[in-house]
C-alpha positions in Angstrom: 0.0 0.0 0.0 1.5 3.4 -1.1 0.3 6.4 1.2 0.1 9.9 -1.1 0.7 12.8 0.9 0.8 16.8 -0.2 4.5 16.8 1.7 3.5 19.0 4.4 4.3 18.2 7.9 0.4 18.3 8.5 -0.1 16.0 5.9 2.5 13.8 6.9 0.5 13.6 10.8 -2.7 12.9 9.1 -1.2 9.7 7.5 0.2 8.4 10.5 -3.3 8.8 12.0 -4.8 7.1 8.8 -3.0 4.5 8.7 -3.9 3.2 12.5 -7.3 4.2 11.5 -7.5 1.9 8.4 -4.5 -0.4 9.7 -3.9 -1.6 6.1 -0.5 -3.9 7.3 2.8 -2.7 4.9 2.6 0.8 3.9 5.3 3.6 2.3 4.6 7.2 2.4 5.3 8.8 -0.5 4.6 13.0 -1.5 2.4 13.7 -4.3 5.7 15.0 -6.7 7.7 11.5 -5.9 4.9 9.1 -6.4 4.5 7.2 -9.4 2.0 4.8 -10.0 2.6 1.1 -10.2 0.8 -1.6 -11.8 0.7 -4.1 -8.7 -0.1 -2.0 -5.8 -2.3 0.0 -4.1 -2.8 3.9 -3.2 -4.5 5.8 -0.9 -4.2 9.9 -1.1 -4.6 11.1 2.1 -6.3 14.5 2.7 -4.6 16.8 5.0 -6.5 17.1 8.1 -5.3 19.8 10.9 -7.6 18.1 13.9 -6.1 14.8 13.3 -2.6 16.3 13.1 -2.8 17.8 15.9 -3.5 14.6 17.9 -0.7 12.8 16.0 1.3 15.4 17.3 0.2 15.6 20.7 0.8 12.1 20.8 4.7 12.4 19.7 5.1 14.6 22.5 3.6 12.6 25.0 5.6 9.7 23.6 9.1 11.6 23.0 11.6 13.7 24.6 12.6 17.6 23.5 15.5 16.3 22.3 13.5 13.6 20.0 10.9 16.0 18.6 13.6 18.3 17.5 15.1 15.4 15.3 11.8 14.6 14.0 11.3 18.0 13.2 14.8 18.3 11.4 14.3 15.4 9.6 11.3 17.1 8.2 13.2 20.4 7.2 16.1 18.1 5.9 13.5 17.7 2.4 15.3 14.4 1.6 13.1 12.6 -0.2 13.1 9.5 1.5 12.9 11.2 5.0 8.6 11.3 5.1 8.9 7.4 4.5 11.2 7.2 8.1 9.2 9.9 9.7 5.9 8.0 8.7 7.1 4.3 10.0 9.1 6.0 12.8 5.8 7.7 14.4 4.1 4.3 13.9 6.8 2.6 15.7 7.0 5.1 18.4 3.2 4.6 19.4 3.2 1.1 19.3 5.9 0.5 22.1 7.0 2.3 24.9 8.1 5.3 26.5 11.7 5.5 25.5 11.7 3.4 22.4 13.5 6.1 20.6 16.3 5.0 22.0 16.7 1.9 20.2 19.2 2.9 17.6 18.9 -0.6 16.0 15.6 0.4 14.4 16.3 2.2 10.7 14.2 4.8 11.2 15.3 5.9 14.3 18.6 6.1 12.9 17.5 7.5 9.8 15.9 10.5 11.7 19.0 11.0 13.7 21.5 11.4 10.3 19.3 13.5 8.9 18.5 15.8 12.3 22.5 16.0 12.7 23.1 17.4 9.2 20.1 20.1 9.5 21.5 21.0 12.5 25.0 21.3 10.9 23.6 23.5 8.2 21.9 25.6 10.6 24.9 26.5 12.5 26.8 27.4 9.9 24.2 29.9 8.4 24.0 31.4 12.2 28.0 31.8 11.6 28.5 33.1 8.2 25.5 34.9 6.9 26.3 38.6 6.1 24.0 41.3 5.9 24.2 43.8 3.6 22.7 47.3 4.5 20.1 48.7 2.0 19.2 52.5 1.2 15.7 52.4 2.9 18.0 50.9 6.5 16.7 47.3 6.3 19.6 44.9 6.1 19.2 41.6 3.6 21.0 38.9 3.1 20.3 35.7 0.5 21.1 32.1 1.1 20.1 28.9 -0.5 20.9 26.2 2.2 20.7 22.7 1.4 18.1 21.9 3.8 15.1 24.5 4.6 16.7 26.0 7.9 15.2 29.0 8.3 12.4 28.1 10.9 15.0 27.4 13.1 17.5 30.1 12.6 14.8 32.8 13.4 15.1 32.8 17.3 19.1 33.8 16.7 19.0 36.3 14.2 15.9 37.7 16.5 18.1 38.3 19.2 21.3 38.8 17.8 20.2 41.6 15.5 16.9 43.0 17.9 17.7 46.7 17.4 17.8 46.2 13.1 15.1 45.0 11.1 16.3 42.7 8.5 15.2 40.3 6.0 16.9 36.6 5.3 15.8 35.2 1.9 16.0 31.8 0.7 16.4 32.2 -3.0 15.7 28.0 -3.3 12.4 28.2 -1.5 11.5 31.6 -2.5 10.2 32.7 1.1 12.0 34.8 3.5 12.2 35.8 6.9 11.1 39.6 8.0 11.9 40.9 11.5 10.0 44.6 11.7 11.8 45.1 15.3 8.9 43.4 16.9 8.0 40.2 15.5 9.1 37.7 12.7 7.6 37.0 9.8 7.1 34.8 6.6 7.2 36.8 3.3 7.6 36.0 -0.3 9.3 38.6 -2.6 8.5 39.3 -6.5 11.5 40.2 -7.6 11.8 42.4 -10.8 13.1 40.5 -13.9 17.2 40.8 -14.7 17.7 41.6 -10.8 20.5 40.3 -8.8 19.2 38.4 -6.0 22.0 37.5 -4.5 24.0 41.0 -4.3 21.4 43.7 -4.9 22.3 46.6 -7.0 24.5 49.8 -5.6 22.0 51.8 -6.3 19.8 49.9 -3.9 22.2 49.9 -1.0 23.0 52.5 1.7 25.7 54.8 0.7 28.7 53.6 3.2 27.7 50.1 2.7 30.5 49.8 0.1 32.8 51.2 2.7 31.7 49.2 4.9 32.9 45.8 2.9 36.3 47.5 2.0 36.9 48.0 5.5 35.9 44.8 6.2 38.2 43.0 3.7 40.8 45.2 4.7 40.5 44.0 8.5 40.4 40.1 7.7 43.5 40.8 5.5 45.8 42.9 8.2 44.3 40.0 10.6 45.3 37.3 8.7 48.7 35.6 9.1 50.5 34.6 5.8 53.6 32.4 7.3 50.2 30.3 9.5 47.9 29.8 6.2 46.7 26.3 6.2 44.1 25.7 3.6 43.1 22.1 3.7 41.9 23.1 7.5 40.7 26.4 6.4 38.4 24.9 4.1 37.7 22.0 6.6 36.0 25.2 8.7 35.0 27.1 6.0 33.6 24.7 3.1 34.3 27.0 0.0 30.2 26.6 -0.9 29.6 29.2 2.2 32.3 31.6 0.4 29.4 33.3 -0.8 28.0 34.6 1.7 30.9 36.4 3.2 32.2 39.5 2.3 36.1 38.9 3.0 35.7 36.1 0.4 33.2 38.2 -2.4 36.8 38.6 -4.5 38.4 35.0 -3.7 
């Protein structure tokens, strides 16, 4: 039995519940853009429901610790297609045993959800350490990224407090939604941007007048700073994978 889902995390709930509800014995979970029919078995679409959800949910977090639902979680940001499959038969596990059967890393699943969670987390640690803003002419500050996993629900609480004096926007140019703190609050926003515009590196035009200045002082510093005789690339890079060179502004001209 194949289990159709819209690949929200709402979605994904609702088929955990329908599947205890219909108990139809072997199932996979597949979303709606991976599933392709086949001629010897069976599908069921499930129809996102948010009451049902919301039990399956409540349920987890009877069942699981902090530390548990923030993997699950992960693994649902991580977007790997084969992680809604390990979420799916993970929940299912998890309600039919005990308290504290997440800890049994023989299970796939369970160690399935904890490779994904630790390389969500990875990605969102870097992105906390090396996304730059860059100061426009109206005061906000932007900055662009296009993480390999959808990190930014869980990089809004940092930015929200590192930067609570500033509003600023971080834009995921691979989701095409962005994050918006107004010195209050933050929240989702899409942008339309105009046709031939630079998404990542918006025009000079568009920027605050010292910003340049700004950068040149900054590429300045990190050179005075940095010791020639002590380079050592291979660990450099080891700290610094040369994918996140983007994103900082000492780097712009490597």
């Amino acid at each position: 039995m194949i289990y159709i889902f819209d690949g929200s995390l709402p979605g994904l709930l609702t088929a955990v519940f329908e599947w205890f509800e219909r108990k139809p014995g072997k199932a996979v979970l597949k979303s709606i853009e991976m599933f392709q029919p086949e001629a010897f078995a069976e599908s069921f679409t499930v129809i996102t429901d948010s009451a049902k959800a919301d039990r399956v949910w409540t349920g987890l977090q009877k069942k699981l610790t902090k530390a548990s639902l923030r993997k699950f979680y992960c693994s649902y940001l991580s977007e790997i297609p084969e992680a809604s499959n390990h979420l799916f038969h993970f929940s299912i596990y998890i309600f039919k045993h005990e308290i504290g059967a997440e800890g049994n890393y023989g299970n796939e699943h369970i160690m399935a959800l904890a490779k994904y969670a630790k390389s969500v987390e990875r990605e969102k640690h870097r992105m906390e350490a090396f996304i730059r803003f860059q100061k426009t002419g109206d005061g906000l500050f932007y900055a662009s990224i296009d993480p390999d996993f959808n990190v930014l629900p869980l990089i809004s609480n940092h930015f929200k407090n590192r930067y609570a004096d500033q509003q600023w926007v971080i834009y995921d140019l691979k989701r095409k939604y962005g994050l918006h703190y107004n010195l209050e609050t933050v929240s989702e926003i899409t942008i339309g941007f105009a046709e031939g515009i630079n998404k990542q590196k918006p025009a000079p035009g568009l920027m605050d007048e010292n910003e340049a200045l700004y950068a040149t002082l900054w590429k300045d510093y990190f050179k005075s700073a940095n010791i020639v005789a002590r380079k050592n690339t291979k660990l450099h890079v080891q700290h610094v994978p040369k994918r996140y060179w983007k994103y900082l502004t000492e780097k712009i001209d490597v």
